[in-house]
C-alpha positions in Angstrom: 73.2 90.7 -102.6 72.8 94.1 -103.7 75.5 97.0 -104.3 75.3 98.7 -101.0 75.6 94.9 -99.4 78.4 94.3 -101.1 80.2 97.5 -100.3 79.8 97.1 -96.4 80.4 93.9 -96.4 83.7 94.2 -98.5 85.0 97.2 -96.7 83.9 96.0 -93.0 86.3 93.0 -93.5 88.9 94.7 -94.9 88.9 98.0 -93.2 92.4 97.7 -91.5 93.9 96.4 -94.8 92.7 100.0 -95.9 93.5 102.2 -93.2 97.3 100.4 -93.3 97.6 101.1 -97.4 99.9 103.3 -98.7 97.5 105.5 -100.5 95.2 105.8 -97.5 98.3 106.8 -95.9 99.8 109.3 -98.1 99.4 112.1 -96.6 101.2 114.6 -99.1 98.6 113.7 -102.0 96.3 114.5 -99.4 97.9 117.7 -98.2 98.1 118.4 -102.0 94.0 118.0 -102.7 93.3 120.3 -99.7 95.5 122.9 -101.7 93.7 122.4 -104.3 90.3 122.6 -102.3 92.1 126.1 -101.0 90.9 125.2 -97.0 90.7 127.4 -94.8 90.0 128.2 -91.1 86.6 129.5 -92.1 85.8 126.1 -94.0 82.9 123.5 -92.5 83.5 120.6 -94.4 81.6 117.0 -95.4 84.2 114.0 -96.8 81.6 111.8 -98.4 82.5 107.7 -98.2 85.5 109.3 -95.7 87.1 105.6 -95.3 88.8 105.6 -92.5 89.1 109.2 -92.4 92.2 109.9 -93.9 91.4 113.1 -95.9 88.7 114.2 -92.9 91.7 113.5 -90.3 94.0 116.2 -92.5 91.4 118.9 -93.1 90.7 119.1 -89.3 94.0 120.6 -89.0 93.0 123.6 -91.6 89.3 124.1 -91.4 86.7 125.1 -88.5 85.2 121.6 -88.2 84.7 118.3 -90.2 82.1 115.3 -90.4 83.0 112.3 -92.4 80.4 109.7 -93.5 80.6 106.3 -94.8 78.6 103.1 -95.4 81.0 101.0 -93.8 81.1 101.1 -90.1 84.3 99.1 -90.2 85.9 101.9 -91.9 83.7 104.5 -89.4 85.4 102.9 -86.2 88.4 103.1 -87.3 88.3 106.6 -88.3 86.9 107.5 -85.0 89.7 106.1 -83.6 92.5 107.8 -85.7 90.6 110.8 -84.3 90.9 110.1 -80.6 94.9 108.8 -81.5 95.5 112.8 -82.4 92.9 114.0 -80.2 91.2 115.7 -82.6 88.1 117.3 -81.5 86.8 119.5 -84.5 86.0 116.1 -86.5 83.4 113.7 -86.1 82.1 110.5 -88.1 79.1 109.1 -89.0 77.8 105.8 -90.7 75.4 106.8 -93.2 74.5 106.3 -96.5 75.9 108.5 -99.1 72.7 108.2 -101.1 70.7 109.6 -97.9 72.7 111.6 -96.3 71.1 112.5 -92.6 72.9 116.2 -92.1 71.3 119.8 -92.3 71.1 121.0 -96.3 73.3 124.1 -97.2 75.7 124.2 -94.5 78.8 123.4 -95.5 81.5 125.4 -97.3 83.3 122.3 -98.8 81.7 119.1 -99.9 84.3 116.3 -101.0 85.0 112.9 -102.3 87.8 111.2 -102.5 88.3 108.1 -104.5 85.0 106.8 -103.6 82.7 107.5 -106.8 84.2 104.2 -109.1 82.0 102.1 -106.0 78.4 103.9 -106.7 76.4 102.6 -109.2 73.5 105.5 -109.1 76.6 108.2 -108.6 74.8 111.2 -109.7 72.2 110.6 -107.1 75.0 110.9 -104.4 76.3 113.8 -106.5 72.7 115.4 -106.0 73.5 114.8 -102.4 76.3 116.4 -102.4 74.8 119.6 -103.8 72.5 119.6 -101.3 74.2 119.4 -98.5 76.7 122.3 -100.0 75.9 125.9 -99.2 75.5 129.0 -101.6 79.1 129.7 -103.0 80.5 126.7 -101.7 82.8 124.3 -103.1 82.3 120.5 -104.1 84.8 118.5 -105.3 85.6 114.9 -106.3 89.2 113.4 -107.2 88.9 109.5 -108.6 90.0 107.4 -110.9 89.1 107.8 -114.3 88.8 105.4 -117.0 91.2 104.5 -119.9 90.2 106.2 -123.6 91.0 102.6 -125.2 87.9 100.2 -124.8 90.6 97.1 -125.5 92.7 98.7 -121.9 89.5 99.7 -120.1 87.1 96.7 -120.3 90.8 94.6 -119.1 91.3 96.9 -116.4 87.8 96.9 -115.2 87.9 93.5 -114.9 91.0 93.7 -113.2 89.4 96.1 -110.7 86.4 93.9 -109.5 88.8 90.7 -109.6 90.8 92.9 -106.8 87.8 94.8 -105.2 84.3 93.5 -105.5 82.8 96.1 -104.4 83.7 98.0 -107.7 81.3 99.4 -109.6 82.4 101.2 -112.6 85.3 104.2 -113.4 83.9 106.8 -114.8 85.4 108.7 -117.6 86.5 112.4 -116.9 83.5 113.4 -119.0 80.9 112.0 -116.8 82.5 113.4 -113.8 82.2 116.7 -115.9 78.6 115.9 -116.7 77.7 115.8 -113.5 79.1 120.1 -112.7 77.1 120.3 -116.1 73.7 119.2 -115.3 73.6 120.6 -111.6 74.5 123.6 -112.7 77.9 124.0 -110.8 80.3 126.4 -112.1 83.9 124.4 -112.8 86.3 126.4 -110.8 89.4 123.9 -111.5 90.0 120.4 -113.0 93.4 118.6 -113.8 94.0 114.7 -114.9 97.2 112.9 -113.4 98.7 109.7 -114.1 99.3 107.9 -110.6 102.1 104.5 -110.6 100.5 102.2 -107.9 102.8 99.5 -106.6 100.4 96.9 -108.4 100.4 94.5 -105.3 100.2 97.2 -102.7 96.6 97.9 -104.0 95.9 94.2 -104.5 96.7 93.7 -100.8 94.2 97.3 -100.0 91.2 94.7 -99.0 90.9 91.2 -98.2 92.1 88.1 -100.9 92.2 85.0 -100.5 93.6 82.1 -101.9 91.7 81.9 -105.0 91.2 85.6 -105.3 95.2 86.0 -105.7 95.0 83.5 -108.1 92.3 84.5 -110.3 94.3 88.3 -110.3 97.9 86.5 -111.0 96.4 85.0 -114.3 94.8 88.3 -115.5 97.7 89.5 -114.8 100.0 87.2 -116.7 98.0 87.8 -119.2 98.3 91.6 -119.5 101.9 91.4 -119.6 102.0 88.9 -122.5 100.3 91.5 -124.4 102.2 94.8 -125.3 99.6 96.8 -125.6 97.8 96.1 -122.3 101.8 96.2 -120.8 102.5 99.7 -121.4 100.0 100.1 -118.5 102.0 97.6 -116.3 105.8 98.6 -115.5 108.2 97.0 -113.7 110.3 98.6 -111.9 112.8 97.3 -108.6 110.8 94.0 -108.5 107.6 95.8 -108.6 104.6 96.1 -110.8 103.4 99.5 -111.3 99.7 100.2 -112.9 99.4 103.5 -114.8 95.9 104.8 -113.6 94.7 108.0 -114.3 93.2 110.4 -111.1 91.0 113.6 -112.3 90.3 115.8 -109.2 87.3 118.6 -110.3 86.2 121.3 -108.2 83.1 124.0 -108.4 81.3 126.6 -107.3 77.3 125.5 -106.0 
C-alpha cells in the first residue's frame, strides 16, 4: 500500500473521530492563525488537506470565498456537511490530491495548510503546488508540528506518532519548512514556534485504535515515562498526560 493509500484509508475510517477532536474543534487557535494570516473580506482562499473543514469553515466568515481540498473523501463529506449545518454558502470542498491540485493557477490571495505537511512524504512538491495555485503578492502559509532538536526525543516521538497515526509520514524540522520559502523564492513575511500541551489521549483517540493499537502506544508510553529525559516531554497534570509538541506557523509573500 502506498502513502496516499494509506492516508485515505486512515482518515476515511476515522473521519468523525477527527471532526469530534478537540483540536479540530478549537476554534480560538483557529481564529488566532487567521489573525495571523491577516484575512480579509477581499481574501479568496485555498485550505490545502482542509480535514473536515475546520479552518475553511472559520475563514468563510472573514474572506470573499473559500475552497478546501483533501484526499480523504471521509473528511470531504463531512466538511460539506459542517457547511450546510451553518449554511454557509461562500465555501465549497473538493476531494483532490494535494500533489495535483485541479483549480485555476494564480488566483487566490491566501494559500494555507494547516497541520497537514507531517503526512506528505514528497512535501515540497505540494509546497510547489501551493505556489502555484497562489497569485502575485499573495500569501501562503503553513502551521505544523515541528520536530524535536534532540535525536534521542525525536526518533521516540516519531515512533510514537506512526504508533498513534499511520498515516504519519515525517515532522519536519522548522528549518525545512524554512527551506521550502527559501528555494521558491517566497519572501518570509512572519514566522513564530509555540509549544502546544495536547491532552496525550485526546490525540490518541483523534483516529481509529484498536485493541492492539492502544496497547502497542500504552508500552511506548510506559516507557517514556520511565525515562527522565524522554518525561520532561510527558506531564501529568489532573489525571492527564500532556505531550509537549512544538507548532511553527510561517507565512510569505509569492
Amino acid at each position: 500500500m502506498n502513502e496516499n493509500s494509506k492516508i485515505i484509508e486512515q482518515f476515511n475510517k476515522g473521519a468523525r473521530n477527527f471532526d469530534d477532536w478537540s483540536v479540530t474543534q478549537d476554534e480560538k487557535s483557529i481564529k488566532a492563525l487567521a489573525d495571523f494570516c491577516e484575512l480579509s473580506k477581499s481574501d479568496i482562499v485555498l485550505d490545502i488537506a482542509c480535514g473536515t473543514g475546520a479552518f475553511s469553515l472559520l475563514a468563510a466568515r472573514y474572506a470573499d470565498n473559500v475552497k478546501g481540498i483533501d484526499i480523504s473523501s471521509g473528511m470531504v463529506n463531512i466538511a460539506k456537511e459542517n457547511a450546510k449545518k451553518r449554511e454557509l454558502d461562500n465555501v465549497h470542498f473538493y476531494c483532490q490530491n494535494v500533489e495535483d491540485i485541479d483549480v485555476d493557477n494564480q488566483l487566490f490571495s491566501l494559500v494555507i495548510s494547516r497541520s497537514a505537511f507531517h503526512h506528505m512524504k514528497r512535501y515540497k512538491n505540494v509546497f510547489s503546488q501551493m505556489v502555484s495555485c497562489c497569485k502575485p503578492d499573495g500569501r501562503i502559509c503553513i502551521q505544523d508540528i515541528i520536530s524535536y532538536d534532540n535525536k534521542k526525543l525525536d526518533d521516540y516521538f516519531e515512533e510514537m506518532e506512526q504508533l498513534i497515526d499511520k498515516s504519519h509520514y515525517r515532522t519536519y524540522t522548522k528549518r525545512e519548512f524554512f527551506n521550502l520559502y527559501k528555494e521558491n523564492n517566497i519572501k518570509v513575511l512572519g514566522l513564530f514556534e509555540s509549544e502546544s500541551n495536547m491532552d496525550f489521549y485526546d490525540y490518541v483517540e483523534h483516529t481509529i485504535q484498536n485493541d492492539i493499537s492502544r496497547k502497542n502506544i500504552d508500552k511506548l508510553l510506559m516507557k517514556g515515562l520511565a525515562d527522565e529525559e524522554i518525561a520532561s516531554c510527558l506531564m501529568e497534570k489532573d489525571g492527564h498526560i500532556l505531550w509537549k509538541r512544538k507548532v511553527c506557523t510561517i507565512i510569505g509573500s509569492k
